[in-house]
C-alpha positions as CSV (number, residue, x, y, z in Angstrom):
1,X,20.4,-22.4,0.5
2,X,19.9,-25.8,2.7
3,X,21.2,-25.9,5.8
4,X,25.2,-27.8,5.5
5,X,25.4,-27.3,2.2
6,X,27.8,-25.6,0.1
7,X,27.4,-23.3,-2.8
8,X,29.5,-25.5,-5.0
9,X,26.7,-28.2,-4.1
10,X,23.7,-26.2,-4.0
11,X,24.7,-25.0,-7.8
12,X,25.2,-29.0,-9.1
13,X,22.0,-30.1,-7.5
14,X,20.1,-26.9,-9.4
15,X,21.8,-27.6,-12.2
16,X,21.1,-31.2,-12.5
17,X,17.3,-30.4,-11.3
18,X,16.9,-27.7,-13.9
19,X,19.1,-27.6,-16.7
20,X,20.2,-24.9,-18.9
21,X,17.7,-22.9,-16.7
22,X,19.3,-19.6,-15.6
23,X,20.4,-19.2,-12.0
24,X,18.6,-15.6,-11.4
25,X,19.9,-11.7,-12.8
26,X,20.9,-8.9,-10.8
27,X,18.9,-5.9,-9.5
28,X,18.9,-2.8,-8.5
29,X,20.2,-3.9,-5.0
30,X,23.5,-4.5,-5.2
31,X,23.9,-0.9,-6.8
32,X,21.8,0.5,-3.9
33,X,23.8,-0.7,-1.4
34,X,26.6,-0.1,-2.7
35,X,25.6,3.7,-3.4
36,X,25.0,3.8,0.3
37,X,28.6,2.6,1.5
38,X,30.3,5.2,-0.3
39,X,28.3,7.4,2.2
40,X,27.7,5.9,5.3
41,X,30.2,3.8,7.9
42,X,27.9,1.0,8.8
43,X,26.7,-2.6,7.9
44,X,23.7,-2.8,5.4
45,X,21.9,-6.1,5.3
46,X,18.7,-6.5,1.9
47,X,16.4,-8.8,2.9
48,X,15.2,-9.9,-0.9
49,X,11.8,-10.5,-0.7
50,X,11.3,-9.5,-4.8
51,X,9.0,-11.7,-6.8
52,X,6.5,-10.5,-9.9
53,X,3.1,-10.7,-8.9
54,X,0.3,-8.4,-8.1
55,X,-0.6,-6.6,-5.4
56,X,-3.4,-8.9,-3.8
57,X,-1.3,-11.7,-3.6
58,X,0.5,-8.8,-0.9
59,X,-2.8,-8.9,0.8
60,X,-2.1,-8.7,4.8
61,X,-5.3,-9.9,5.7
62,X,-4.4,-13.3,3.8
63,X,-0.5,-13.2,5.5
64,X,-1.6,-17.0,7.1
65,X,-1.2,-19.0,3.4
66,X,1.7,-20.3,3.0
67,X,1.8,-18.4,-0.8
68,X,0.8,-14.9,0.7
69,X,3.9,-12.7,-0.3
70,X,3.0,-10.2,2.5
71,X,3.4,-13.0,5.0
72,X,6.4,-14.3,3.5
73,X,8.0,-11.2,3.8
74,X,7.4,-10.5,7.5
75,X,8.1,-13.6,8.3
76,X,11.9,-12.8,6.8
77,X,12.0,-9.5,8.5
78,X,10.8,-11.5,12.0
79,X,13.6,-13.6,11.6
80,X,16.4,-11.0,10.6
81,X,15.0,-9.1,14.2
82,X,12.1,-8.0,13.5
83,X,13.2,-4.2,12.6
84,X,14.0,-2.6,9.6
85,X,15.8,1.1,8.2
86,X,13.1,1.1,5.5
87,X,11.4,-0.2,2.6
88,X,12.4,-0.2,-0.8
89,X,9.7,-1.4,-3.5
90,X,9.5,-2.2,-7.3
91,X,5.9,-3.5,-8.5
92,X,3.2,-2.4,-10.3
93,X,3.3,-3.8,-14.1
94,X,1.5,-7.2,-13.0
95,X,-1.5,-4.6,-12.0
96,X,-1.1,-2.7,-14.9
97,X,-1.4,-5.9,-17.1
98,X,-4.6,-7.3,-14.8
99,X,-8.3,-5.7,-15.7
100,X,-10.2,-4.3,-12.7
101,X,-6.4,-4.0,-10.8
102,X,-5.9,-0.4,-11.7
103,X,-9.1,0.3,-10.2
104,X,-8.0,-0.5,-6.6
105,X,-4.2,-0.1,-6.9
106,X,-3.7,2.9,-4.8
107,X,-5.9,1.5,-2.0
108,X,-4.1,-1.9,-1.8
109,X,-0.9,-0.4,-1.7
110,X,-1.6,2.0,1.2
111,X,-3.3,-1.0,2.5
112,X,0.4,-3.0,2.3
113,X,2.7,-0.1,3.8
114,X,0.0,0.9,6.6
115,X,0.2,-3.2,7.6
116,X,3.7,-3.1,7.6
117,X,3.9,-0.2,9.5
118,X,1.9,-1.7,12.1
119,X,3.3,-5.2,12.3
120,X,6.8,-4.0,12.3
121,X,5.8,-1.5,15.0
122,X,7.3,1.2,13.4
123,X,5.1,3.8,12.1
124,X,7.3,6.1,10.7
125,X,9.1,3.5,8.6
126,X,10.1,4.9,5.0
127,X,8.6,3.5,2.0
128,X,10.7,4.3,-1.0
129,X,9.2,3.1,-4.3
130,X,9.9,2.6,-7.8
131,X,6.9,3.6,-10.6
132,X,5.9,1.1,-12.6
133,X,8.5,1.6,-15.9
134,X,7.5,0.7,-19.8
135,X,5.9,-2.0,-22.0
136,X,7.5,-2.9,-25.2
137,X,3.9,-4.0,-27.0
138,X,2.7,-4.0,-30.4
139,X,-0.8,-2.4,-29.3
140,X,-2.2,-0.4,-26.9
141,X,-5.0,-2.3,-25.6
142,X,-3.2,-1.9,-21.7
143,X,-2.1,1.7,-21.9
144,X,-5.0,3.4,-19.8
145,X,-4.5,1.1,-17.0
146,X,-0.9,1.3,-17.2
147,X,-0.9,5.0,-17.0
148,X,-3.6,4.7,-14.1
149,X,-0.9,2.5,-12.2
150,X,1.6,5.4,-12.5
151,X,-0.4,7.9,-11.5
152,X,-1.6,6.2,-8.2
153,X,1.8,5.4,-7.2
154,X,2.2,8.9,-7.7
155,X,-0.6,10.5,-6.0
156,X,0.0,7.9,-3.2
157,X,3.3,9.8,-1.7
158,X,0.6,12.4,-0.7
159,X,-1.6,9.7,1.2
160,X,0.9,9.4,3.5
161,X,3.9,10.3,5.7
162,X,7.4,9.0,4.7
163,X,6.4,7.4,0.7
164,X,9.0,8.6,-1.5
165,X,8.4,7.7,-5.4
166,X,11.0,7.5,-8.1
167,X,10.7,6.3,-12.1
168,X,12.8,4.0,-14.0
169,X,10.9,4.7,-17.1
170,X,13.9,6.1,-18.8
171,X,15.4,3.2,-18.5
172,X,17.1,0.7,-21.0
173,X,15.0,-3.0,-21.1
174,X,16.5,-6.6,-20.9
175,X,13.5,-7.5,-23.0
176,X,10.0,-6.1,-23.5
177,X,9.1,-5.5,-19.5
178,X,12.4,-5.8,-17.7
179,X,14.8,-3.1,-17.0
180,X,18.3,-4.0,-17.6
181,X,21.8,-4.3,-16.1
182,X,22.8,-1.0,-17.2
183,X,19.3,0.2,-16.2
184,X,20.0,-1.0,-12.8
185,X,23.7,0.8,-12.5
186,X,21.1,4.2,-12.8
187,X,18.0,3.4,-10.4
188,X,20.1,1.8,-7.8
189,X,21.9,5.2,-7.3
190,X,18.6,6.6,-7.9
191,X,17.5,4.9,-4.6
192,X,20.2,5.1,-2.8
193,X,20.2,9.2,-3.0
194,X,16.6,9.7,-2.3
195,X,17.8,7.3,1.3
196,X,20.7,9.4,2.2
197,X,18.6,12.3,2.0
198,X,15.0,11.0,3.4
199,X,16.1,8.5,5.8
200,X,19.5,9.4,6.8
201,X,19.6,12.6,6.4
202,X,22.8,13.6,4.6
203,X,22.7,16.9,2.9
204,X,23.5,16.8,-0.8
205,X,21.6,14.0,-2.4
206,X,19.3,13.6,-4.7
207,X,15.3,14.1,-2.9
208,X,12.1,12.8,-4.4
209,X,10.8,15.2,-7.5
210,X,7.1,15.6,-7.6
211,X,5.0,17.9,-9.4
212,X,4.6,21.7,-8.1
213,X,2.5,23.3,-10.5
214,X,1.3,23.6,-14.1
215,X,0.7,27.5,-15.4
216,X,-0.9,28.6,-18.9
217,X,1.3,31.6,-20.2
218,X,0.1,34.0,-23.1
219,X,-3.2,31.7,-23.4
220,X,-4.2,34.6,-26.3
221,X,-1.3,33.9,-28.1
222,X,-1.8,31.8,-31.2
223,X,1.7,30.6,-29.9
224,X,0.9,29.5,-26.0
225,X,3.0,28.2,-23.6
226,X,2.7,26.3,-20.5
227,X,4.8,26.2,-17.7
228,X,5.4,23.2,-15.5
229,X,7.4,23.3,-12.2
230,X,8.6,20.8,-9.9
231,X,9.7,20.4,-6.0
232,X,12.8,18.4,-5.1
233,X,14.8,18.9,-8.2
234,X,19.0,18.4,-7.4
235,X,20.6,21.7,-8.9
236,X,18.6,22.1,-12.2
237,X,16.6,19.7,-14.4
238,X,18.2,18.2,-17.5
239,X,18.6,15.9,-20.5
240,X,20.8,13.9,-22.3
241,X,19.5,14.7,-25.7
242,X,16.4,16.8,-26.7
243,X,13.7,16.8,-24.2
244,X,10.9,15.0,-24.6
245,X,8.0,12.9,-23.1
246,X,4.8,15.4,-22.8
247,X,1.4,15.4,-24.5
248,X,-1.7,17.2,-24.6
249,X,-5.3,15.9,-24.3
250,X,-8.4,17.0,-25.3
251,X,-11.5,16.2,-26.9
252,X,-12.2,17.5,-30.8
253,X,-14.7,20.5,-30.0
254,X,-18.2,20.0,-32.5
255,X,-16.9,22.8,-34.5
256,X,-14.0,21.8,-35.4
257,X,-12.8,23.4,-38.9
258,X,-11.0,19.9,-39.8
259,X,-13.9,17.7,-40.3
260,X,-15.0,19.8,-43.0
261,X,-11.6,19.1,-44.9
262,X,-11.4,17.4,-48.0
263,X,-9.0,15.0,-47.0
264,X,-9.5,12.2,-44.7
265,X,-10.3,14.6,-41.2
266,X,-8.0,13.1,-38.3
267,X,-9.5,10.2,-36.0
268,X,-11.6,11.6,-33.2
269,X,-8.7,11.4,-30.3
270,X,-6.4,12.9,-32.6
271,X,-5.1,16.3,-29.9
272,X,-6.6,19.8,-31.2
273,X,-2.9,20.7,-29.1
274,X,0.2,19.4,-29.6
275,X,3.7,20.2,-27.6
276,X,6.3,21.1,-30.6
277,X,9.2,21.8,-28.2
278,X,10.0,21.5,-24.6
279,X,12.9,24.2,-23.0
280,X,14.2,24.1,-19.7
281,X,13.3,27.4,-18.1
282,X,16.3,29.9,-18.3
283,X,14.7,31.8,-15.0
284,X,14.2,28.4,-13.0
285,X,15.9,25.6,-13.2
286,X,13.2,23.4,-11.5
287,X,10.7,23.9,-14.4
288,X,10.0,23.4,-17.8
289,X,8.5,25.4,-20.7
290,X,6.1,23.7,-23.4
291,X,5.5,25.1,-26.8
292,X,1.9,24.5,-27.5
293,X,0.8,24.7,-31.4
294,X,-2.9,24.7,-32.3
295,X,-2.8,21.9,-35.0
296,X,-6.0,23.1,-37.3
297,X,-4.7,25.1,-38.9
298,X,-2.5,22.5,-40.9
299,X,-6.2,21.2,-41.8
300,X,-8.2,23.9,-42.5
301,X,-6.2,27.2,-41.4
302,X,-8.5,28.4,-39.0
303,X,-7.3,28.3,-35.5
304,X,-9.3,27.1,-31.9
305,X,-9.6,29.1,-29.2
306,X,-8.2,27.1,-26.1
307,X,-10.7,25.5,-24.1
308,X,-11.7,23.2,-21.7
309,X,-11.2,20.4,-21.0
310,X,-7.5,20.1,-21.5
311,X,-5.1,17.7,-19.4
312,X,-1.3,17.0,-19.7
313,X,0.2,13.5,-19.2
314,X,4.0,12.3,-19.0
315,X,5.4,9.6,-19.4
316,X,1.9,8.4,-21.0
317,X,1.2,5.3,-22.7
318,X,3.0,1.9,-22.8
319,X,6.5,2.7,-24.1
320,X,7.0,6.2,-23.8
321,X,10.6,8.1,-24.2
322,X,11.1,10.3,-21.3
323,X,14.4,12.0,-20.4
324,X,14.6,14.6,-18.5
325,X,16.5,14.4,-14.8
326,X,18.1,16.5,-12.5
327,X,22.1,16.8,-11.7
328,X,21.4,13.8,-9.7
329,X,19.8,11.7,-11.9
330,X,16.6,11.8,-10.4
331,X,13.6,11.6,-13.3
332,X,11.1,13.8,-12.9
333,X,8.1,11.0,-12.3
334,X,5.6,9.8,-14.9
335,X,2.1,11.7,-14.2
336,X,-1.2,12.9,-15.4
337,X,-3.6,12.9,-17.4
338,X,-3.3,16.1,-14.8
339,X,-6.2,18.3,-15.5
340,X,-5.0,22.3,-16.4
341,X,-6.7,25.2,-15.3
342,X,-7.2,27.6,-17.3
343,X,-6.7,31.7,-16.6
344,X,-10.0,33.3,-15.6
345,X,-10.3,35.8,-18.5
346,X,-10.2,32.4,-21.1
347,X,-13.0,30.8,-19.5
348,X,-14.9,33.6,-19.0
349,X,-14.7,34.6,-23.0
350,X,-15.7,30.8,-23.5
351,X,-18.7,31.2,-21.6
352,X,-17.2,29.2,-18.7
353,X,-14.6,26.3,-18.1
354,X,-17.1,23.8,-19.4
């Protein structure tokens, strides 16, 4: 707001310069800080810095124009002392959306926190960061690089010390791209427990989940199963409703019994695997059990043996439905396609994992 001027004043003049035009929404800030001071007996101070864009318009080496948002935001931080508790970030669906931005993502965003780290002087500083959540979009034409987004993001908290990722994609939309006020009252908490724990160091809130481990079980059983752990997980992972959000991937093997069906044989990326139910493992309660079904059968009746190449994605696609949290309502993140290994004694009566 101008310098001598009231609030009363500065909401007339916007009014009369742009009218009818909304004055702004909330985000998850004010629910993150308030989070906080139910924990903590101190001042907290956001210094908004929030605007959709893509990541090379957060290029440090371009911090000198006046549009750079990089530069913009140092120059806030300079002025609020030049020191800050951490980082929290939200971006990644004007990437997704941009062709050739997907390629680079990962690289520009440790690019961003490593410059930050340096020009703030503190190299420690935590980065806590929000995956990019869903699109609401008649077609698919974006969902590979939209998926690509998530998984850097993912993979990045691995890159480096002190990058803590969380999902929103479970979240209810204010339109086709933008999470809502109710989504907000849930990833502003979200944040807020991953900072108690990771940067204040409170014991009892909510941690980062990432991905332990993915296990074939029974692979010789016309009924498999796969098992899929996590680290981090608050008391045991849950859902509201049935839990969903996985899929299988792999190509149609040459012999497959479909395509000498009668009936119109399924499209070519049509899965020979699909995931019929999803349980929360009763000797665990940081992992999950798939039910894998081999769907020839319901063509032609005569099973695959599983093979290679086989991946597992969630959270995959566009607008998927995901669900599943722990006891503090942090989502398990959006990830894959993650390649699976098979068991040695299945590749080897395959001929090899080919």
């Amino acid at each position: 707001m101008p310098a001598g001027m009231t609030a009363e004043g500065f909401l007339a003049r916007r009014e009369r310069d742009h009218p009818g035009a909304p004055l702004g929404g909330v985000g998850p800030g004010l629910f993150f800080a308030n989070h906080l001071l139910k924990y903590i007996d101190r001042p907290i101070g956001l210094i908004s810095c929030g605007v959709g864009s893509p990541m090379k318009q957060w290029d440090p080496a371009q911090h000198e124009d006046p549009n750079n948002h990089y530069g913009q935001m140092m120059e806030r931080i300079a002025l609020a002392g030049g020191r800050v508790k951490g980082i929290v970030w939200w971006q990644g669906e004007s990437d997704a959306l941009t062709p050739g931005a997907a390629d680079v993502y990962e690289k520009d965003l440790l690019t961003m926190v490593d410059a930050i780290r340096r020009d703030t002087g503190q190299p420690g500083l935590p980065f806590i960061y929000v995956q990019c959540g869903r699109f609401v979009h008649p077609y698919g034409a974006h969902a590979t690089d939209w998926e690509r987004v998530r998984e850097a993001q993912r993979q990045a908290t691995g890159r480096r010390k002190n990058m803590f990722v969380t999902a929103g994609c479970d979240l209810m939309l204010e339109d086709s791209i933008h999470i809502g006020f109710e989504g907000y009252q849930r990833l502003g908490p979200r944040l807020a427990e991953i900072a108690l724990s990771q940067v204040y160091g409170l014991q009892g809130h909510g941690a980062p989940i990432t991905l332990d481990k993915i296990e074939v079980l029974q692979p010789k059983n016309r009924r498999l199963m796969i098992r899929v752990r996590f680290n981090g997980v608050s008391g045991r992972l849950t859902a509201a409703d049935r839990p969903m959000g996985f899929e299988l991937r792999g190509s149609r093997p040459a012999d497959d019994p479909s395509r000498a069906y009668p009936h119109p044989p399924p499209p070519e990326d049509a899965p020979v695997y699909v995931i019929y139910r999803v349980d929360f493992d009763p000797t665990d309660p940081a992992a999950l059990i798939l039910g894998v079904f081999d769907s020839s059968p319901i063509y032609m009746g005569k099973p695959h043996p599983l093979r290679a190449p086989l991946s597992l994605v969630y959270g995959g696609g566009l607008d998927p439905y995901v669900n599943i949290v722990d006891e503090k309502d942090i989502p398990i993140p959006a990830f894959g396609p993650v390649k699976i290994a098979l068991p040695e004694d299945v590749k080897e009566s395959q001929g090899g994992n080919k």
